[in-house]
KOLZATOR-920004 format. One record per residue (C-alpha): x, y, z; residue in three letters. Coordinates in steps of 0.02 Angstrom, whole numbers, padded with zeros to 5 digits, always signed. Layout:
BEGIN
XYZALA ...
This chain:
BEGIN
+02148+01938+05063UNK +02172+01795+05183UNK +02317+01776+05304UNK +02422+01620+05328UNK +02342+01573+05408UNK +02632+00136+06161UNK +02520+00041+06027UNK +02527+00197+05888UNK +02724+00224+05872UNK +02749+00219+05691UNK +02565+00206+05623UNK +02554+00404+05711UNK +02707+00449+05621UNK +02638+00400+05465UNK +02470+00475+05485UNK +02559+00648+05523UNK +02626+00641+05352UNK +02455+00561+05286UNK +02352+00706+05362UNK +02492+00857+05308UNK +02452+00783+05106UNK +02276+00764+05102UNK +02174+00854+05218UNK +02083+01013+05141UNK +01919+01046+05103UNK +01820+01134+05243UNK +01651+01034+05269UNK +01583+01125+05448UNK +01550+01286+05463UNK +01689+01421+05430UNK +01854+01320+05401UNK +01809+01209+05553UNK +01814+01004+05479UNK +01694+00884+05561UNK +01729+00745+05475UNK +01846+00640+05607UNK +01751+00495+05642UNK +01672+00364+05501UNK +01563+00300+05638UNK +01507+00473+05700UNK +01476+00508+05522UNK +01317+00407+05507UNK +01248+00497+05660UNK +01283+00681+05589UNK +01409+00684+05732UNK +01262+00673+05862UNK +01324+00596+06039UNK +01486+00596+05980UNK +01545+00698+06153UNK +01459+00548+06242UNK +01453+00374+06134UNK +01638+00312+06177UNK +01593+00191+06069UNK +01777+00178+05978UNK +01958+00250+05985UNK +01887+00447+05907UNK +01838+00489+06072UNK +02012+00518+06103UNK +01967+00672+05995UNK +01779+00713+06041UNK +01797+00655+06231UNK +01959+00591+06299UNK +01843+00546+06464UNK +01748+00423+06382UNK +01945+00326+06358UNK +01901+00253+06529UNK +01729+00139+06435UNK +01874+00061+06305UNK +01928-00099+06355UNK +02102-00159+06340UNK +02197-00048+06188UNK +02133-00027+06033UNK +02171+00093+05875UNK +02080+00142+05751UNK +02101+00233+05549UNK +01955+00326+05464UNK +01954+00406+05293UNK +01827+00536+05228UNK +01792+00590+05066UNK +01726+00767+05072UNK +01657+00846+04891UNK +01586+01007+04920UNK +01522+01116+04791UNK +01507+01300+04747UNK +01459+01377+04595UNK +01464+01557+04570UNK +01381+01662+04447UNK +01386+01850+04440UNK +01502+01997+04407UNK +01655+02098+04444UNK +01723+02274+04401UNK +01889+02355+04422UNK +01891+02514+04553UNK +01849+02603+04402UNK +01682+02537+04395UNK +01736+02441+04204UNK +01668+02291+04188UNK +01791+02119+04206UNK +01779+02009+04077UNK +01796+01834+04134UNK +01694+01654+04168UNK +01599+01603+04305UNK +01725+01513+04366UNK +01645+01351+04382UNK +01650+01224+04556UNK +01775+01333+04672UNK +01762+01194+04807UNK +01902+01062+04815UNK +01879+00886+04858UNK +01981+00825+04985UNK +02030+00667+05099UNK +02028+00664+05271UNK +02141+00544+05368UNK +02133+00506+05544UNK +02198+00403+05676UNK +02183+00362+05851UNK +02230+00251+05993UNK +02183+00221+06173UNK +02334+00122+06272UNK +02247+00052+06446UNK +02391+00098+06594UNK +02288+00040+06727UNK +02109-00003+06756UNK +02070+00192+06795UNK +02183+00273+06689UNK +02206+00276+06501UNK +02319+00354+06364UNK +02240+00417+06221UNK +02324+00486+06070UNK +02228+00581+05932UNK +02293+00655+05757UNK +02194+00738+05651UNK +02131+00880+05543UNK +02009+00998+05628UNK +02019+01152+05544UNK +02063+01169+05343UNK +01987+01225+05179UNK +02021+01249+05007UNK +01934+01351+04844UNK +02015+01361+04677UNK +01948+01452+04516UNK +02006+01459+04355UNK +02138+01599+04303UNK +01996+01696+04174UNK +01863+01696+04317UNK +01767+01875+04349UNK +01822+01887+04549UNK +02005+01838+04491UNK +02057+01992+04570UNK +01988+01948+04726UNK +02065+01784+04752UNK +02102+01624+04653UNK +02175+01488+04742UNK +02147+01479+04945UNK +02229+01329+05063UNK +02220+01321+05235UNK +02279+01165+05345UNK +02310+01151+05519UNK +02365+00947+05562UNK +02322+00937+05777UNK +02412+00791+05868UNK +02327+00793+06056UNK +02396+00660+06186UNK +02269+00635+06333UNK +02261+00530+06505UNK +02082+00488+06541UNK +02073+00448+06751UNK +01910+00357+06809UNK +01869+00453+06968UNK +01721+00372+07039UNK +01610+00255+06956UNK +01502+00364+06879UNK +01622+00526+06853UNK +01784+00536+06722UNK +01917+00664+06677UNK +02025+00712+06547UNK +02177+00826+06516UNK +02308+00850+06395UNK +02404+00963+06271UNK +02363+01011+06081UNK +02507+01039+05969UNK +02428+01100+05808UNK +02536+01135+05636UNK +02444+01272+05522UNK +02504+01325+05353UNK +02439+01427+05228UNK +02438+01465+05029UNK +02355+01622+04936UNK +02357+01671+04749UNK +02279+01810+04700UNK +02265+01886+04492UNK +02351+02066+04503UNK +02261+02184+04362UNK +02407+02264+04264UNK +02278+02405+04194UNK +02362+02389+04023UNK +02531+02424+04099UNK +02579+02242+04033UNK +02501+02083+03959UNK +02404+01972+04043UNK +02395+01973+04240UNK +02504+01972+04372UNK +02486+01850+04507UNK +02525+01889+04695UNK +02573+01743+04819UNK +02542+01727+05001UNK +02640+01585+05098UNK +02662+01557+05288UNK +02661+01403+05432UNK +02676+01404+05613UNK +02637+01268+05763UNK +02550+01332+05907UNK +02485+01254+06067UNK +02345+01223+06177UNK +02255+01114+06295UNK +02114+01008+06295UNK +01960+00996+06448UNK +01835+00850+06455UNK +01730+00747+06579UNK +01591+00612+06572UNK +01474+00566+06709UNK +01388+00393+06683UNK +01211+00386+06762UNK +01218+00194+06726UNK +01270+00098+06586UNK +01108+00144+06489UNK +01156+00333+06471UNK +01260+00463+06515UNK +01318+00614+06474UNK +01495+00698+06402UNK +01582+00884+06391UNK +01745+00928+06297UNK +01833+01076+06274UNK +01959+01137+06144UNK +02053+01311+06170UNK +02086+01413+06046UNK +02268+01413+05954UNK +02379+01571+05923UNK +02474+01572+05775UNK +02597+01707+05720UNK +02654+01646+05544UNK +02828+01704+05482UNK +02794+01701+05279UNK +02830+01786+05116UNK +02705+01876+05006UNK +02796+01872+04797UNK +02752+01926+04639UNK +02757+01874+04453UNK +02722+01974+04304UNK +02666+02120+04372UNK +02686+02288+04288UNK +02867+02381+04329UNK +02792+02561+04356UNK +02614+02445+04426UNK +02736+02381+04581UNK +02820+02545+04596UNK +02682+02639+04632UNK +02576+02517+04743UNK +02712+02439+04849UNK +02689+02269+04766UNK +02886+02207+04798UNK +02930+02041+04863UNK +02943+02023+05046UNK +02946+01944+05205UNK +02788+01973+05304UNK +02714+01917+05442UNK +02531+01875+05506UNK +02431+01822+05676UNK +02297+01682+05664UNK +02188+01609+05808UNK +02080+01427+05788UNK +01935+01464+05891UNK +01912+01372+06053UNK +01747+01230+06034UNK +01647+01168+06195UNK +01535+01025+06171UNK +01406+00932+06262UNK +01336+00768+06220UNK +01207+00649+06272UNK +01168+00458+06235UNK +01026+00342+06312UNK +00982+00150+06271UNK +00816+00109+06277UNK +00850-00066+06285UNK +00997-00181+06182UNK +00937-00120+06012UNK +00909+00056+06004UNK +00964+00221+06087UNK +00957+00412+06056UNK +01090+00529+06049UNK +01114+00701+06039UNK +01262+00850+06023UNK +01282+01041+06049UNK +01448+01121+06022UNK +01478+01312+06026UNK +01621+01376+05917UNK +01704+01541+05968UNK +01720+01611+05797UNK +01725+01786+05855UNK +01919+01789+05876UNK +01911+01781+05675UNK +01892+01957+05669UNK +02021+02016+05545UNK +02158+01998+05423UNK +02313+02054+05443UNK +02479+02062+05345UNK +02606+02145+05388UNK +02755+02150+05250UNK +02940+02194+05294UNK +02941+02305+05126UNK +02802+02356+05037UNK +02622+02357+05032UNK +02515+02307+05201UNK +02365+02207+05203UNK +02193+02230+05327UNK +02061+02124+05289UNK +01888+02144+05408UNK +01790+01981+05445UNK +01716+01995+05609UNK +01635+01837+05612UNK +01517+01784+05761UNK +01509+01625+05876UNK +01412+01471+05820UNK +01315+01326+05868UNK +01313+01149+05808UNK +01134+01037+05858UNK +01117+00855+05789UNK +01018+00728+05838UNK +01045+00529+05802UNK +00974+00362+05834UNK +01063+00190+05834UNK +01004+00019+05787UNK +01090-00135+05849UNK +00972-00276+05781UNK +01104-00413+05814UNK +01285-00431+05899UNK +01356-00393+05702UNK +01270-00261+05638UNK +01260-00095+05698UNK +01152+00063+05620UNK +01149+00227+05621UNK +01044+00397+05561UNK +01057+00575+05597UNK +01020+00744+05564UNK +01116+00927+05618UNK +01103+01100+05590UNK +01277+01201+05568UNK +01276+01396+05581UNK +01380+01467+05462UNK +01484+01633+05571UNK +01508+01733+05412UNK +01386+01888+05407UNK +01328+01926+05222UNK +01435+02085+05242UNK +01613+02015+05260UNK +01573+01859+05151UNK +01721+01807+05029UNK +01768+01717+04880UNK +01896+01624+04985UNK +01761+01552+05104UNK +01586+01578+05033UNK +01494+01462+05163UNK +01333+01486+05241UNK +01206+01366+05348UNK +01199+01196+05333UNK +01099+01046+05370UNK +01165+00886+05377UNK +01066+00703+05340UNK +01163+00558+05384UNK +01155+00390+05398UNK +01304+00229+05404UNK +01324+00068+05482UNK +01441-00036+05584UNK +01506-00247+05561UNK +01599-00311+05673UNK +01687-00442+05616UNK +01762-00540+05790UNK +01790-00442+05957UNK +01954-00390+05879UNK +01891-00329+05746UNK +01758-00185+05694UNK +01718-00090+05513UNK +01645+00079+05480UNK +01555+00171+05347UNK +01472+00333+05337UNK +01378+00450+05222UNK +01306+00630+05223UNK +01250+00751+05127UNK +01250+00923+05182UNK +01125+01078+05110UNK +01204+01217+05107UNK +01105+01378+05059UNK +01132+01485+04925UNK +01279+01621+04976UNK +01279+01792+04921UNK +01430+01898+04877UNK +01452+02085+04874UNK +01661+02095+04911UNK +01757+02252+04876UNK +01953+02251+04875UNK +02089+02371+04824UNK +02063+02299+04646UNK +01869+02310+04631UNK +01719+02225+04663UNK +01622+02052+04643UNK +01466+02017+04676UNK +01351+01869+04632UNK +01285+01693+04711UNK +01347+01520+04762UNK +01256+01374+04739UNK +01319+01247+04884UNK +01328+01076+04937UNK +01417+00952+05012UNK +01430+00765+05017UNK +01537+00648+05129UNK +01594+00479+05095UNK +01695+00379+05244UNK +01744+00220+05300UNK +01855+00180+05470UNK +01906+00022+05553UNK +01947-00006+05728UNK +02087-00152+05823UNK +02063-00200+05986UNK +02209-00311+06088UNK 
């Protein structure tokens, strides 16, 4: 069971309620989303701590702010449609079989909205505002599926709005500071089995939001204008959710016995903290090279917890374990209209095979990219990005007060998105 887990004014609003609608499909590792950036797209996300190319490194680097000139804003969309099909079995704590389907693609497609703007205050110091998704996923199987009694419907969402001032220090050297306010809600369904005690299923419902807060951490030191190199940090974000956990249709003497009564409840959540370090180098006007590590600290995600004001608890182990993120990217700049792009990144899934579940089934992935870039007039600049990400077959073994379910995924993802960027 999963826990609850000046030049942007009104466009920002609107994005906030944009972003709260659409965003949730997970396409990084864990429930971590990547996909913030239709220009970084086409790289794999490689030298996206150092490009500064565009408004999104209000997001990946608020340092590189102080490369934009004048203010600019930008809007990207991605299309993520991940995949994963299960087949195997499930059994009731009695060892008797489930009947059931396979429960065909449990992976939601979602879109991805994000905006950004970079507001120039003085010729050192800039205002960057970022709103986004960076953590959210969502599975959904069919009510007759085998594992039905270990979940069937799983949403997780957390919107992030980070304001940043970027301050040139030297010539070479940039900094970056500022707050992350981050809204998380969260929505579980999972089939009760009523053991002949009444028809059908029940259905038990998990619901809970909370906005927590943190900071964000970044520099950039330019060697010249050829290459340089970037570092951002994210904390982590605590969130205690205040929810309800209700139930439909379950057995009378079932809910008796078991503690299954509707309640309030409550629940503690922490988003990993993310460093990053990126690179990027020009050979000459046409091409460059650029790379990106970031380390996720996934290992706060060790458990589950619910803890209901009447009624039955929940614990839930996951101890997952810190990641890395590598990608490597080159861009191709044949004229002053066209820009390309191509890239390629492994992502280290933190779920050990042990605590794997049917709410999050991921594993490793490897990403190929590639998108391209017109601009238009100086004002004016278009995006468009595509990936698809192999994901390796995930095995199952997960055991729950209800039974077990074991089996495979087969995974993949692929990622459709266009952005455009204003400058004035």
């Amino acid at each position: 069971m999963m826990v609850w887990t000046k030049g942007c004014g009104l466009i920002a609003i609107g994005c906030v309620g944009a972003v709260t609608l659409w965003a949730s499909a997970a396409g990084a590792s864990g429930f971590q989303l990547k996909e913030q950036s239709s220009e970084g797209l086409g790289n794999a996300y490689a030298g996206s701590t150092a490009k500064a190319y565009d408004p999104s490194t209000a997001f990946f680097n608020p340092a590189g702010m102080t490369r934009l000139k004048g203010n600019q804003g930008s809007m990207t969309a991605a299309l993520v449609m991940p995949q994963a099909r299960f087949s195997g079995s499930a059994s009731t704590v009695f060892g008797t079989p489930v009947t059931g389907v396979d429960g065909g693609d449990a992976a939601d497609d979602a879109m991805l909205p994000s905006i950004y703007g970079v507001y120039t205050l003085t010729d050192d110091l800039r205002f960057g505002l970022a709103i986004n998704t960076p953590f959210g996923m969502s599975t959904s199987y069919s009510n007759d599926w085998v594992g039905r009694y270990q979940a069937l419907d799983s949403y997780l969402q957390s919107t992030s709005i980070m304001p940043s001032l970027a301050y040139r220090v030297t010539d070479n050297l940039s900094v970056s500071a500022g707050p992350v306010f981050q809204y998380t809600g969260v929505r579980l369904t999972t089939a009760v089995n009523n053991m002949g005690l009444a028809p059908g299923d029940g259905l038990q419902k998990l619901n809970g939001e909370d906005l927590g807060f943190g900071f964000n951490l970044a520099a950039m030191w330019e060697f010249d204008e050829n290459s340089r190199i970037g570092v951002n940090y994210r904390s982590q974000v605590e969130h205690t959710f205040d929810g309800k956990v209700k139930y439909h249709g379950v057995s009378p003497l079932l809910a008796q016995s078991r503690g299954l009564v509707n309640s309030d409840a409550s629940a503690d959540l922490t988003t990993p903290d993310v460093l990053s370090v990126g690179v990027y180098h020009a050979f000459n006007p046409e091409w460059a090279v650029v790379a990106d590590a970031a380390w996720t600290r996934w290992s706060v995600f060790d458990e589950l917890r619910v803890d209901a004001d009447q009624g039955a608890d929940s614990l839930t182990e996951e101890n997952w374990h810190d990641t890395v993120f590598v990608a490597l990217g080159g861009i191709w700049t044949p004229n002053e209209n066209w820009t390309f792009r191509g890239g390629v990144a492994y992502d280290m899934t933190p779920i050990p095979d042990k605590y794997r579940t049917a709410r999050i089934p991921g594993e490793d992935r490897y990403w190929l990219s590639g998108g391209a870039s017109y601009h238009f007039e100086d004002w004016l600049s278009v995006d468009a990005g595509y990936a698809h990400v192999f994901v390796k077959d995930s095995s199952l073994h997960e055991t729950t007060s209800q039974g077990t379910v074991e089996g495979t995924y087969e995974n993949s993802i692929d990622i459709l998105s266009i952005g455009a960027t204003l400058r004035f």
